[in-house]
PANUSE-688747 format. One record per residue (C-alpha): x, y, z; chain. Coordinates in steps of 0.001 Angstrom, whole numbers, plus 500000, padded with zeros to 6 digits. Example, Ala and Ser with C-alpha at 12.3 -4.5 7.8 and 13.67 -1.06 7.14 Angstrom:
<pts>
east_north_up_cadena
512300_495500_507800_A
513670_498940_507140_A
</pts>
This chain:
<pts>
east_north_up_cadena
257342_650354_858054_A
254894_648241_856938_A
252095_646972_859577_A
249670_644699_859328_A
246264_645066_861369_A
243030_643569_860983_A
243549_642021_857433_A
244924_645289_856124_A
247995_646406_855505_A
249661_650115_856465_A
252500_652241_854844_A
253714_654057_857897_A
257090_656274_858264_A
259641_656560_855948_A
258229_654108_853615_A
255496_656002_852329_A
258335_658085_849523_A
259118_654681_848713_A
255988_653054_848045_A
255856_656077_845942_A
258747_655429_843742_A
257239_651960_843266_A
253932_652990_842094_A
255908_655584_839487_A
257991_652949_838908_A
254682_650742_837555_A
253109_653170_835769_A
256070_654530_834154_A
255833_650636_832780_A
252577_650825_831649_A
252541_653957_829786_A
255519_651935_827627_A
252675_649682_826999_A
250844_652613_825946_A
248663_652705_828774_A
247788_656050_831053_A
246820_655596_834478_A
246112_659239_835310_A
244366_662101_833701_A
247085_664494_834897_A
251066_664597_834651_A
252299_661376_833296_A
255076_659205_835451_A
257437_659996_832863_A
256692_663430_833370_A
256785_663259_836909_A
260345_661089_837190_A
261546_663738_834938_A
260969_666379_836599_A
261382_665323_840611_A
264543_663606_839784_A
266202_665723_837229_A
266112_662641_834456_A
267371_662585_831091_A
266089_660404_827758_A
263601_658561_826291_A
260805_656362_828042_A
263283_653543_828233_A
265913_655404_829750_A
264517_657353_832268_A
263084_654077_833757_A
265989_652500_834032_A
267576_655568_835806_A
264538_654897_837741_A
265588_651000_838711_A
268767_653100_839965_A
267070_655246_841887_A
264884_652640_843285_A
267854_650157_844605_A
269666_652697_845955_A
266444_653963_847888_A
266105_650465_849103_A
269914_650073_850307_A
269333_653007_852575_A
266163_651584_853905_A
268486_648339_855461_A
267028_645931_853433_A
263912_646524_855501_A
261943_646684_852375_A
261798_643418_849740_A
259534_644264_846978_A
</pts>
């Protein structure tokens, strides 16, 4: 769930694996661009390996945009990023 207190906002529950997947989901676009946005394992790397994901760059993100909706299905709709 996602709460908002205070002027801040909180990732709470079973939300926080999702956030997740959107943040790999970002940076997975960005080092497309070319761009890193960690000194250690790469998204790509990461998706790879968590997720069992075959191909290129390209590929794996779109497996990733999979992923991602059917993540979001089981959440209820709850979540509309």
């Amino acid at each position: 769930m996602i709460e908002a207190d205070a002027g801040g906002f909180m990732i709470t529950g079973d939300h926080i694996p999702f956030y997740r997947l959107l943040v790999m989901r970002q940076g997975l676009q960005l080092e497309i661009k070319g761009l890193r946005i960690s000194r250690g394992r790469t998204c790509y790397a990461l998706a790879k390996s968590e997720f069992g994901f075959k191909g290129n760059r390209d590929k794996v993100l779109a497996q990733l945009n999979d992923y991602i909706s059917d993540q979001r299905d089981t959440l209820n709709g709850e979540v509309t990023p």
